[in-house]
py3Dmol code that shows the C-alpha trace and the ligand (Angstrom):
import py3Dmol

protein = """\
ATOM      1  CA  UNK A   1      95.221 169.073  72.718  1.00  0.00           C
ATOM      2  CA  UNK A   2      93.702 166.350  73.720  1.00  0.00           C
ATOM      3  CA  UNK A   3      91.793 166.056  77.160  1.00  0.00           C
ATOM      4  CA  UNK A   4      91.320 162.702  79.292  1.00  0.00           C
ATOM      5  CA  UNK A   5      89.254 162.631  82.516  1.00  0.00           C
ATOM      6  CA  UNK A   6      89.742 160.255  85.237  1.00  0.00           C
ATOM      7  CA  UNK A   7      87.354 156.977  84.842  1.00  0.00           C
ATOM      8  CA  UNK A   8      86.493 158.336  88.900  1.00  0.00           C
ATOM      9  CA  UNK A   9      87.099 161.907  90.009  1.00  0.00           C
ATOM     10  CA  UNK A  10      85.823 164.974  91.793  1.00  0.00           C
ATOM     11  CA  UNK A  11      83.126 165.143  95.010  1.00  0.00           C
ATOM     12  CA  UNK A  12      83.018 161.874  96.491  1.00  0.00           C
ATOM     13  CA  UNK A  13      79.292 160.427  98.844  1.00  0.00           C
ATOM     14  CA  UNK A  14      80.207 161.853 101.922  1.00  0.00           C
ATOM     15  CA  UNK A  15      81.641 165.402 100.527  1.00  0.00           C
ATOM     16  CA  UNK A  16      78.573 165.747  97.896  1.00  0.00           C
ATOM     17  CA  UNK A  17      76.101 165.145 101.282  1.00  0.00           C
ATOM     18  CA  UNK A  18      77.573 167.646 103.568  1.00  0.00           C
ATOM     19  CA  UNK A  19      77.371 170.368 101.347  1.00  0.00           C
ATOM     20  CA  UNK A  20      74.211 169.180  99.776  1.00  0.00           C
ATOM     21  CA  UNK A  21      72.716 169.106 103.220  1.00  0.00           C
ATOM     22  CA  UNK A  22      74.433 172.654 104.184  1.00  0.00           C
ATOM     23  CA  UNK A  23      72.993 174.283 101.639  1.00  0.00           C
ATOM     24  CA  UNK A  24      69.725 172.454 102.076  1.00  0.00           C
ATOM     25  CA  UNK A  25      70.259 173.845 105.473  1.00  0.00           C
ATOM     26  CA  UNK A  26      70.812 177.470 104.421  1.00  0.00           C
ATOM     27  CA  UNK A  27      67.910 177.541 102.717  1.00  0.00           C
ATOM     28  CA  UNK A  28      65.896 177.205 105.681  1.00  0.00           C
ATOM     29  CA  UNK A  29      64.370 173.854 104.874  1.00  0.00           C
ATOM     30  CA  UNK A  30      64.458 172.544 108.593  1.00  0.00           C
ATOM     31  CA  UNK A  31      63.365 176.160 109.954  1.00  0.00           C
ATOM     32  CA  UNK A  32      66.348 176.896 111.906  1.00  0.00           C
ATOM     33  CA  UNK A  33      68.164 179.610 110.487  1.00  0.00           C
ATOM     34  CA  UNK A  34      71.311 181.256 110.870  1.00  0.00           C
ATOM     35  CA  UNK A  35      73.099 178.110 109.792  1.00  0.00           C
ATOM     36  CA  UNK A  36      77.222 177.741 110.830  1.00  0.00           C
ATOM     37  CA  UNK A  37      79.312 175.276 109.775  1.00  0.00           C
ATOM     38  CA  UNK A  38      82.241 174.400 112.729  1.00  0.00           C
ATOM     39  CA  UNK A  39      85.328 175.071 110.787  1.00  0.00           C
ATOM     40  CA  UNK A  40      85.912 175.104 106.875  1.00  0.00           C
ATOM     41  CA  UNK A  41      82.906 172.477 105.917  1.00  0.00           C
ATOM     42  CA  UNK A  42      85.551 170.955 103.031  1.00  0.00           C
ATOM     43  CA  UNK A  43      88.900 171.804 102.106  1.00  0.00           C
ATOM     44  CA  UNK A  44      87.690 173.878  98.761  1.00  0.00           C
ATOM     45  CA  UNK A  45      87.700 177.403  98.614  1.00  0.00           C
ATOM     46  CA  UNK A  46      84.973 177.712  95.646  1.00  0.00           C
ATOM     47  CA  UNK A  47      82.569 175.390  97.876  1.00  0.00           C
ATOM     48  CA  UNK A  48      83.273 177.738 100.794  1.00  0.00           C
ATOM     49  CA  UNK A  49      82.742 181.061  98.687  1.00  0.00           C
ATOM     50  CA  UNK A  50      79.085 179.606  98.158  1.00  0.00           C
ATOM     51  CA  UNK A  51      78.595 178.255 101.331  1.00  0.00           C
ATOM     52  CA  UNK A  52      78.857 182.154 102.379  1.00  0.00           C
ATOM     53  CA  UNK A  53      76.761 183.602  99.586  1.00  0.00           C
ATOM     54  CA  UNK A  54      74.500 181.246 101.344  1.00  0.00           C
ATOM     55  CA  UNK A  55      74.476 182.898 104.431  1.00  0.00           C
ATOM     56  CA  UNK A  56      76.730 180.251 105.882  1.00  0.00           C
ATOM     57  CA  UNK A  57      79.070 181.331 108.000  1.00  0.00           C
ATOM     58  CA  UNK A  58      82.187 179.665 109.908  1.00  0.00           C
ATOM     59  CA  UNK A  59      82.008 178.897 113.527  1.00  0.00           C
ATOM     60  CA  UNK A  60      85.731 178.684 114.844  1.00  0.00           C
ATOM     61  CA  UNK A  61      85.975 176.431 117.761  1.00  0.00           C
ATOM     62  CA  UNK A  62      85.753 178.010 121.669  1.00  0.00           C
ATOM     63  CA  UNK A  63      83.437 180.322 120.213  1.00  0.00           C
ATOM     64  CA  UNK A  64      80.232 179.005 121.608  1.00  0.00           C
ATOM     65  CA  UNK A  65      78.997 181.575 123.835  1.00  0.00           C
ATOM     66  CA  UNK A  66      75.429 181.923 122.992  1.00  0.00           C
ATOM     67  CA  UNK A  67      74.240 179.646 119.771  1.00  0.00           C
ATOM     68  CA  UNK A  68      70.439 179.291 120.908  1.00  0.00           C
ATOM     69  CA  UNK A  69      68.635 178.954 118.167  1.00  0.00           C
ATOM     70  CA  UNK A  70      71.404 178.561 115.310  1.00  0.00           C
ATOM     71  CA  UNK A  71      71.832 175.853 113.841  1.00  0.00           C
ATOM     72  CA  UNK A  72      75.796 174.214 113.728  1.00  0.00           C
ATOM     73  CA  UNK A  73      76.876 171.540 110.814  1.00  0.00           C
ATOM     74  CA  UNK A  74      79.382 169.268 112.133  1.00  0.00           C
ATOM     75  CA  UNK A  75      81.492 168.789 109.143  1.00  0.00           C
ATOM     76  CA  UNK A  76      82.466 165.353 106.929  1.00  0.00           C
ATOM     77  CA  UNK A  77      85.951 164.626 108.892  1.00  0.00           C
ATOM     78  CA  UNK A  78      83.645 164.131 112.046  1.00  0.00           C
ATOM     79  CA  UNK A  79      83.923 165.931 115.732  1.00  0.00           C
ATOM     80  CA  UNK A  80      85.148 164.823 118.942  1.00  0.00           C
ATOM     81  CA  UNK A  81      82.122 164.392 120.953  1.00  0.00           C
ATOM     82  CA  UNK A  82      83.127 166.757 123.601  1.00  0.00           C
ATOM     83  CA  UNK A  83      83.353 169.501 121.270  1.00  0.00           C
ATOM     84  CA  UNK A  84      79.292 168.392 119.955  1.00  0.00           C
ATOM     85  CA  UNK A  85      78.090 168.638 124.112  1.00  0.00           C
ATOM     86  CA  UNK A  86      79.667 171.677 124.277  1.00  0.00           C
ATOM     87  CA  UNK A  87      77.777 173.083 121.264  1.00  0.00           C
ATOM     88  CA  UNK A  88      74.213 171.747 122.802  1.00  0.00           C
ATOM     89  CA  UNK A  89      75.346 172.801 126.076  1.00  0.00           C
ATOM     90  CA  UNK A  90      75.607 176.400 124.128  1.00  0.00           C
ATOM     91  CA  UNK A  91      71.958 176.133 123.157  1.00  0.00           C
ATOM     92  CA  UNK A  92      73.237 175.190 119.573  1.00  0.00           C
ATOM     93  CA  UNK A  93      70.965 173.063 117.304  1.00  0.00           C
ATOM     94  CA  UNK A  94      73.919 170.225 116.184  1.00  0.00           C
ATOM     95  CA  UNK A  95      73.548 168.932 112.834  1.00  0.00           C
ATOM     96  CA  UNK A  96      75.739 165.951 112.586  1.00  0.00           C
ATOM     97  CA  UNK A  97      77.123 165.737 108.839  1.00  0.00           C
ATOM     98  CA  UNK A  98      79.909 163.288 109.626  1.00  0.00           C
ATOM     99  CA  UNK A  99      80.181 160.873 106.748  1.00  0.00           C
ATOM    100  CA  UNK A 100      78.770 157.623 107.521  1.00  0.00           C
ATOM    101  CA  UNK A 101      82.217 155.555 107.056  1.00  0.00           C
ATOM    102  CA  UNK A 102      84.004 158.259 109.364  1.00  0.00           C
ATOM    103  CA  UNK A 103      81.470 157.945 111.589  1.00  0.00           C
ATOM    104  CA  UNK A 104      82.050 154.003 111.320  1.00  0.00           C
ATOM    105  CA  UNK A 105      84.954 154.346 112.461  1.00  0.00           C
ATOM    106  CA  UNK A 106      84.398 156.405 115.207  1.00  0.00           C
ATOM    107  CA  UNK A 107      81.765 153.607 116.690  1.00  0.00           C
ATOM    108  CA  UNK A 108      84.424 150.897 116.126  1.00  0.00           C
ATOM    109  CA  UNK A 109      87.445 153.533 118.030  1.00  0.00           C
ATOM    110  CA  UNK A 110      84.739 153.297 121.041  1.00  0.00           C
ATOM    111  CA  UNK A 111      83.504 149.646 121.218  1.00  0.00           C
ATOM    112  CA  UNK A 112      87.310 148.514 120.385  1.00  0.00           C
ATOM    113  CA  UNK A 113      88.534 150.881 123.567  1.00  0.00           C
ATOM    114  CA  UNK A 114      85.509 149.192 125.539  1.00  0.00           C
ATOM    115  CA  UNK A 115      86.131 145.988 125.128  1.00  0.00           C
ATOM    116  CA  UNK A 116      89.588 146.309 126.473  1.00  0.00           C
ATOM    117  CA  UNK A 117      92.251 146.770 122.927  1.00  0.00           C
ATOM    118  CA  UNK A 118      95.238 148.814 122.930  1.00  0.00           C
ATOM    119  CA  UNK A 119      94.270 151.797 120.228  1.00  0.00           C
ATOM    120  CA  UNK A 120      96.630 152.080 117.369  1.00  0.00           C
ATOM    121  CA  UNK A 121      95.078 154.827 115.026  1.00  0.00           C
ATOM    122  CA  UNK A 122      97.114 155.588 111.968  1.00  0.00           C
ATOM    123  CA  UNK A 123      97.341 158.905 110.074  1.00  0.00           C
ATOM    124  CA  UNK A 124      97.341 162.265 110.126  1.00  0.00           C
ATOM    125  CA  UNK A 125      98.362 163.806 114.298  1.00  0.00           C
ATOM    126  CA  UNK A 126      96.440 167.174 113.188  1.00  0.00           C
ATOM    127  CA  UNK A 127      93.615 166.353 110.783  1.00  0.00           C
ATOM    128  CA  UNK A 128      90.441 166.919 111.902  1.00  0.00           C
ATOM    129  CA  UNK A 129      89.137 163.478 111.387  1.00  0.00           C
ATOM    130  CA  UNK A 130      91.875 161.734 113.503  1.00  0.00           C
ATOM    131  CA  UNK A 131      91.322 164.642 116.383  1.00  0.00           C
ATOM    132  CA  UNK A 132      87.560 163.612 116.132  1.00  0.00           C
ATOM    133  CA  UNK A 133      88.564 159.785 116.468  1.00  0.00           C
ATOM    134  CA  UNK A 134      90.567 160.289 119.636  1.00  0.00           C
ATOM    135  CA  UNK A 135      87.355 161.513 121.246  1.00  0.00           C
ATOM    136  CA  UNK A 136      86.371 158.497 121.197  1.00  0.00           C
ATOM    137  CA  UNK A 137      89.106 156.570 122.207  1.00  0.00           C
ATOM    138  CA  UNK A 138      91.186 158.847 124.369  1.00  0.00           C
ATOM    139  CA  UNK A 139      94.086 156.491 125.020  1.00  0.00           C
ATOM    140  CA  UNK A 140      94.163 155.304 121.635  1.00  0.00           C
ATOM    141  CA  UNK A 141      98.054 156.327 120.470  1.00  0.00           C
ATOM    142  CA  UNK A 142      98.339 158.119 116.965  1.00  0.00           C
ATOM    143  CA  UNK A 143     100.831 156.500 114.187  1.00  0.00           C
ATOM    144  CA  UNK A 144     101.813 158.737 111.185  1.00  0.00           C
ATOM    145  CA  UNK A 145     103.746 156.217 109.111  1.00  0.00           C
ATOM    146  CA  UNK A 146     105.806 152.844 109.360  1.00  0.00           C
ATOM    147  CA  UNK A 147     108.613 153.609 111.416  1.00  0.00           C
ATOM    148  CA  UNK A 148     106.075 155.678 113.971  1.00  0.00           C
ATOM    149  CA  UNK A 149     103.887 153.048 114.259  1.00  0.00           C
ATOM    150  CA  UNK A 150     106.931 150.189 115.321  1.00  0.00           C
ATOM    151  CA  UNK A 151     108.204 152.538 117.916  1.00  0.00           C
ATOM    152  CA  UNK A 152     105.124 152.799 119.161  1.00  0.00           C
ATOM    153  CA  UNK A 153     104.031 149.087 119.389  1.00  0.00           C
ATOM    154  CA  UNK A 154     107.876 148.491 120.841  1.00  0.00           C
ATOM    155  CA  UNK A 155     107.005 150.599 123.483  1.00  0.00           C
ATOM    156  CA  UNK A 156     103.992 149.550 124.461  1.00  0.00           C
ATOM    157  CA  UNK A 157     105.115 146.104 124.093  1.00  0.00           C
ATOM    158  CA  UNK A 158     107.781 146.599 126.508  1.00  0.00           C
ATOM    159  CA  UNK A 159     104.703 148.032 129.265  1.00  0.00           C
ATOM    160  CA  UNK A 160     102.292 145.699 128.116  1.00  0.00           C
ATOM    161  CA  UNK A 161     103.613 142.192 126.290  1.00  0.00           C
ATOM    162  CA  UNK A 162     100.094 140.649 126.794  1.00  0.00           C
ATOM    163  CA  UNK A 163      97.805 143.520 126.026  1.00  0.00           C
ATOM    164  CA  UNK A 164      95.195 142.910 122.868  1.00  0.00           C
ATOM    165  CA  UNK A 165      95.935 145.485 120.126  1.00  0.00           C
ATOM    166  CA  UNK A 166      93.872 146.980 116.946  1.00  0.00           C
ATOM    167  CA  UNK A 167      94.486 148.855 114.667  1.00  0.00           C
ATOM    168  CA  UNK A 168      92.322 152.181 113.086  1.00  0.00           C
ATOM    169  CA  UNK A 169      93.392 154.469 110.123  1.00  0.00           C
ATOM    170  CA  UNK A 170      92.174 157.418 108.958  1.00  0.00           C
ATOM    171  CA  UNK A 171      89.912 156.715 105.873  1.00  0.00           C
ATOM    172  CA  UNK A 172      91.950 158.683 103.580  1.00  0.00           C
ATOM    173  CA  UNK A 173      95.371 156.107 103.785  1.00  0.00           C
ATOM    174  CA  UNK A 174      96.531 154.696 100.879  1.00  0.00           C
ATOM    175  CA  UNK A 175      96.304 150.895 101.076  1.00  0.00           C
ATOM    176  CA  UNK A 176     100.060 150.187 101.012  1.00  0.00           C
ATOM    177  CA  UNK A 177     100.603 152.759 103.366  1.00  0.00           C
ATOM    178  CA  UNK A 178      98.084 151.529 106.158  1.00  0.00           C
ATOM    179  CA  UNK A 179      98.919 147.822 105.369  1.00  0.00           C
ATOM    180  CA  UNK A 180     102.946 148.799 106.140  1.00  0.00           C
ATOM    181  CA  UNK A 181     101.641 150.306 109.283  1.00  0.00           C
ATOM    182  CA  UNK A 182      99.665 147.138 110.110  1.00  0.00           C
ATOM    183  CA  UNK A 183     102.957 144.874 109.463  1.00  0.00           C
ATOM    184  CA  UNK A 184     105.163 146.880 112.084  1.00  0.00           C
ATOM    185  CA  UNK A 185     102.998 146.438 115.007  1.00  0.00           C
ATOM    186  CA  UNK A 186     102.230 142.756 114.095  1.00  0.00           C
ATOM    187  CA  UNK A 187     106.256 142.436 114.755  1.00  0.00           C
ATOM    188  CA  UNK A 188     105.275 143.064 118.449  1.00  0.00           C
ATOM    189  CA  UNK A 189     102.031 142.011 118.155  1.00  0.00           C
ATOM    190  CA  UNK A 190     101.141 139.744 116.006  1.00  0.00           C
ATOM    191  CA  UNK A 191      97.685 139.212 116.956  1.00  0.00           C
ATOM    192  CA  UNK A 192      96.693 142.404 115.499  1.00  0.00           C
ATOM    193  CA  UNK A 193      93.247 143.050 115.161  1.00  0.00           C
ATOM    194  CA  UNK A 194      93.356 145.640 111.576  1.00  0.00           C
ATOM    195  CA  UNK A 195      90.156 147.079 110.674  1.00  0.00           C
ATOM    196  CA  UNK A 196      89.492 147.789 107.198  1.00  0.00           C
ATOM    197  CA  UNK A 197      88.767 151.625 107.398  1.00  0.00           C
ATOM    198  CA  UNK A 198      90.121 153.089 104.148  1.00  0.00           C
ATOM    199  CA  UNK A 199      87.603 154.336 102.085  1.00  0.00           C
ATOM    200  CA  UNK A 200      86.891 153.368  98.688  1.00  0.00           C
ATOM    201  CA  UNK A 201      86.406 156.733  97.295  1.00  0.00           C
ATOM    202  CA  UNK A 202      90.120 157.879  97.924  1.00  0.00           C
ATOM    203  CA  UNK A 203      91.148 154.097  96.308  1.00  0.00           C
ATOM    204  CA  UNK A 204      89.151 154.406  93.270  1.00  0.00           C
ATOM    205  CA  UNK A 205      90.420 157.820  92.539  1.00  0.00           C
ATOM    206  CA  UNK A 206      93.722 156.693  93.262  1.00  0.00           C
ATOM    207  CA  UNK A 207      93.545 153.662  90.838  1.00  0.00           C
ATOM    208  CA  UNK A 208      91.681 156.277  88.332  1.00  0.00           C
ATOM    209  CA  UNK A 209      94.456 158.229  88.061  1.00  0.00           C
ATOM    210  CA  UNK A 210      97.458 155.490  88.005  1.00  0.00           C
ATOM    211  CA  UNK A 211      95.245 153.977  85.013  1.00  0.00           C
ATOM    212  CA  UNK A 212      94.791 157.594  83.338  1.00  0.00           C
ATOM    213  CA  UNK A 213      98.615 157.788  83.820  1.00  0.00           C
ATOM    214  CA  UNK A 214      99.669 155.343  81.526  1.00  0.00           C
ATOM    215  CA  UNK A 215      97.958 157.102  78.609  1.00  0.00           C
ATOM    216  CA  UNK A 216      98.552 161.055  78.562  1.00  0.00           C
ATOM    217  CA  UNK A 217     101.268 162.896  78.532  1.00  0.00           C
ATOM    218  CA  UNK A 218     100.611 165.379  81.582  1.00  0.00           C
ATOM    219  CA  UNK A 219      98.216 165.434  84.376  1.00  0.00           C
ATOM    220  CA  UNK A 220      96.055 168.672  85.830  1.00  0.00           C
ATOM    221  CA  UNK A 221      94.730 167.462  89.325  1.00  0.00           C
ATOM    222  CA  UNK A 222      91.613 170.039  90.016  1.00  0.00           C
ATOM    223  CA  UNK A 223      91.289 171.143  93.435  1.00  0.00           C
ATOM    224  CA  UNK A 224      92.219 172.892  96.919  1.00  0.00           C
ATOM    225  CA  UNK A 225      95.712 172.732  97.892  1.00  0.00           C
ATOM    226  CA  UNK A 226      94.133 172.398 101.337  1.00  0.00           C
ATOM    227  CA  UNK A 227      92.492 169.096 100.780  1.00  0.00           C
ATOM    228  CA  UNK A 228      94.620 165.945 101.851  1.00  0.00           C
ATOM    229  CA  UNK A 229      93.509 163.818  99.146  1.00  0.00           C
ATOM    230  CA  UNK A 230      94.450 166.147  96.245  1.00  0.00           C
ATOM    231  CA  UNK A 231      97.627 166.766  97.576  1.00  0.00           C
ATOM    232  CA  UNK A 232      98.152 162.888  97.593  1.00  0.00           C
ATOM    233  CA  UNK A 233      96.571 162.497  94.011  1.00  0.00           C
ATOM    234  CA  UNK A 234      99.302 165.429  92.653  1.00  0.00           C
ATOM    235  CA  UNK A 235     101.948 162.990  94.527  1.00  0.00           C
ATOM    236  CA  UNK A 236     100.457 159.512  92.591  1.00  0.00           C
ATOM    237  CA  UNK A 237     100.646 161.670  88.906  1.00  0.00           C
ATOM    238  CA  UNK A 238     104.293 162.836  90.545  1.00  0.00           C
ATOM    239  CA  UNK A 239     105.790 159.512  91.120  1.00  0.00           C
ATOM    240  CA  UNK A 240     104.585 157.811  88.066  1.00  0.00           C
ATOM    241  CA  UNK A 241     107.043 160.714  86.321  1.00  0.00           C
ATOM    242  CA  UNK A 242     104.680 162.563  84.923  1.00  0.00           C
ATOM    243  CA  UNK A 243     104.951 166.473  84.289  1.00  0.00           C
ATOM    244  CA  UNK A 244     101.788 166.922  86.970  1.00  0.00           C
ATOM    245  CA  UNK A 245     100.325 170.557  88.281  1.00  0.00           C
ATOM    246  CA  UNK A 246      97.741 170.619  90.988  1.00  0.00           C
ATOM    247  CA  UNK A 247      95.453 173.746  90.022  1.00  0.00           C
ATOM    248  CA  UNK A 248      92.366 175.446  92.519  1.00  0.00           C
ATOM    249  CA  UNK A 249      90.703 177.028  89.240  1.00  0.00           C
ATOM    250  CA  UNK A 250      90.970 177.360  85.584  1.00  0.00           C
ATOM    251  CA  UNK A 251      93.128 180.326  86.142  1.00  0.00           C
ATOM    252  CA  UNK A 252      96.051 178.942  87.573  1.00  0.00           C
ATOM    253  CA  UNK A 253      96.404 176.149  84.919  1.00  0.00           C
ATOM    254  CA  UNK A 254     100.006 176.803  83.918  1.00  0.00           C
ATOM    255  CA  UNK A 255     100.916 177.643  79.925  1.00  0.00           C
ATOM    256  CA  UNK A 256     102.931 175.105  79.578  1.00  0.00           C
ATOM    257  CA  UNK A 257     100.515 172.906  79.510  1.00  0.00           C
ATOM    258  CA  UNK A 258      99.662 173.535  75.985  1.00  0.00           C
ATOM    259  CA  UNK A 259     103.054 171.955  74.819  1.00  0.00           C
ATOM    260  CA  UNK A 260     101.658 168.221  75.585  1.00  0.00           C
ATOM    261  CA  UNK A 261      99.279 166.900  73.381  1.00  0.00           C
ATOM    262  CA  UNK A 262      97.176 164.487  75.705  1.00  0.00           C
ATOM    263  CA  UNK A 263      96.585 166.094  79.387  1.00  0.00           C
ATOM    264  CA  UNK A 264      94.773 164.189  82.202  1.00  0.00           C
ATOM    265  CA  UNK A 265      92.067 165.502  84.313  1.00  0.00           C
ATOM    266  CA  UNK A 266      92.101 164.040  87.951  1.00  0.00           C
ATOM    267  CA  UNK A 267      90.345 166.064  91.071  1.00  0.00           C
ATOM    268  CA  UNK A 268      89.934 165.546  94.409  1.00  0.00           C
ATOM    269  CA  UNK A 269      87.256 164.503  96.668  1.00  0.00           C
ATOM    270  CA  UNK A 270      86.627 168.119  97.372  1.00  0.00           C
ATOM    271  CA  UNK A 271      86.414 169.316  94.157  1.00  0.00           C
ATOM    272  CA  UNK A 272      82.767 170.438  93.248  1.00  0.00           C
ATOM    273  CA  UNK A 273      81.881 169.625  89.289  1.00  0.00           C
ATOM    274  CA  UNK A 274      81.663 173.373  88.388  1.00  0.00           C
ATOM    275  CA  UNK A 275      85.550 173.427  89.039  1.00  0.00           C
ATOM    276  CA  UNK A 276      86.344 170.342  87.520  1.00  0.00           C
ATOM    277  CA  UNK A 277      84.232 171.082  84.246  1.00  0.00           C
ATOM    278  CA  UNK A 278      85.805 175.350  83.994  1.00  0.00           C
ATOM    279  CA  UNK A 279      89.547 173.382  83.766  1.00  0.00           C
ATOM    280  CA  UNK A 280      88.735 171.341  81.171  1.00  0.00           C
ATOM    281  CA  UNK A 281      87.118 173.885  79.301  1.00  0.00           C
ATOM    282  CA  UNK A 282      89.824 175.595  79.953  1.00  0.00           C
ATOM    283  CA  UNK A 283      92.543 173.159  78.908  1.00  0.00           C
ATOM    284  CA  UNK A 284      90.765 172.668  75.816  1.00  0.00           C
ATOM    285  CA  UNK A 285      90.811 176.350  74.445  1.00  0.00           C
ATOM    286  CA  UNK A 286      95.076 176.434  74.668  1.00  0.00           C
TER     287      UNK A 286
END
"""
ligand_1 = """\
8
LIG
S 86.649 160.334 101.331
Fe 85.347 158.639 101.970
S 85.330 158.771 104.191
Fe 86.044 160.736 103.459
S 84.193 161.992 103.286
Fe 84.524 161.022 101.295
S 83.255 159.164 101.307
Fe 83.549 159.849 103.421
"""
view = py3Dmol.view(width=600, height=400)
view.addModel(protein, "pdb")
view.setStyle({"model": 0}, {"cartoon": {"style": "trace"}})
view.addModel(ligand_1, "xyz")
view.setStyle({"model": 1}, {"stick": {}})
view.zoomTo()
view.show()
């Protein structure tokens, strides 16, 4: 068997600095130990297994009793500020690991909301980064896909004919899908004001694996089944009609497998290089 990896895959900036500041972190670097992380730090149970042999444990939220003098990450997807004052109002020492493009978006959510636009934020109602965007823009309303996002802008049309809009997406949205969402409201609205918030590392691993699609035969996407983006990845491989399994270790890499003779290796942006380097090793003893 043959074994292709993605041109891009695996830990992308903001993923490799969290944990690479987390366990900086755990070892005491900044003097402030025990070190908790405020939730699952990534969605990738091999990253979280060594964030604990670490000595990093998981701070669940309403939990903040007493945390003077430990030390709490705020993870990648980003934090809705009240949850942060809460934590320093617990004593806690906050360190803020929110990657820099979520946290770009979480400035523009705020000046947008103060300089008077209606808040369209497409993506994900539950996922931790859109929950920490709200915080900033409490009356912002949430859009999960096209038809979502034209009821909404119909309705708020019908309150508000005259009122500025913008539009916000979580970084993760693929491009078509955020610029559908975009072309609904501009029905009502056509003034739209669409910032560019997708993030290049979930495009180029996108486009990675489309490309690596076209030459192998089946596709092995490394990573959590947690994780948003490897999900969506499994779903590219999918609807390009290839046989596609989305595996969280070497172990579940199904037999079948071996009948194809070329397999593609894609992972997601949560995928640490240990995991991504035991599947191919893997795939290549069949
Ligand atoms: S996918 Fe992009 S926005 Fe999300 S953590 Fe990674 S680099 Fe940051």
């Amino acid at each position: 068997m043959k074994v292709i990896r993605a041109r891009v895959l695996g830990f992308c900036m903001g993923v490799r600095r969290a944990v690479e500041i987390a366990l900086d972190e755990a070892k005491g670097v900044s003097g402030h130990i025990p070190v908790y992380t405020l939730g699952p730090l990534i969605h990738n149970p091999q990253v979280l297994e060594t964030l604990k042999d670490q000595g990093i444990a998981i701070l669940q939220e309403g939990n903040f009793d007493d945390l003077k003098g430990k030390t709490v990450l705020i993870r990648a997807h980003g934090v809705n500020p009240q949850v942060e004052e809460r934590l320093l109002a617990a004593g806690a020492r906050v360190r803020d690991v929110t990657c820099p493009r979520v946290k770009k978006s979480q400035m523009e959510a705020r000046s947008l909301t103060e300089a008077g636009y209606c808040l369209f934020l497409a993506g994900e109602k539950d996922h931790g980064e859109i929950i920490g965007i709200q915080g900033y823009a409490p009356d912002c309303v949430v859009v999960a896909n096209p038809p979502d996002a034209e009821a909404a802008a119909e309705k708020l049309h019908r309150q508000a004919p005259q009122a500025k809009t913008a539009l916000l997406g979580q970084t993760t949205l693929s491009a078509d899908e955020y610029g559908a969402i975009g072309e609904r409201i501009r029905k009502w609205f056509p003034e739209l004001k669409i910032i560019d918030t997708i993030c290049g590392a979930t495009r180029d691993r996108q486009n990675a694996l489309k490309e690596l699609c076209s030459c192998v035969d089946a596709v092995i996407i490394a990573g959590g089944k947690t994780s948003a983006n490897t999900r969506r990845l499994l779903s590219i491989a999918q609807s390009l009609n290839k046989p596609a399994w989305l595996v969280e270790n070497e172990g579940e890499i199904p037999g079948e497998i071996g009948t194809y003779a070329v397999v593609g290796l894609s992972a997601g942006a949560s995928t640490p290089d240990t995991v991504i380097d035991a599947v191919e090793k893997a795939l290549y003893a069949l």
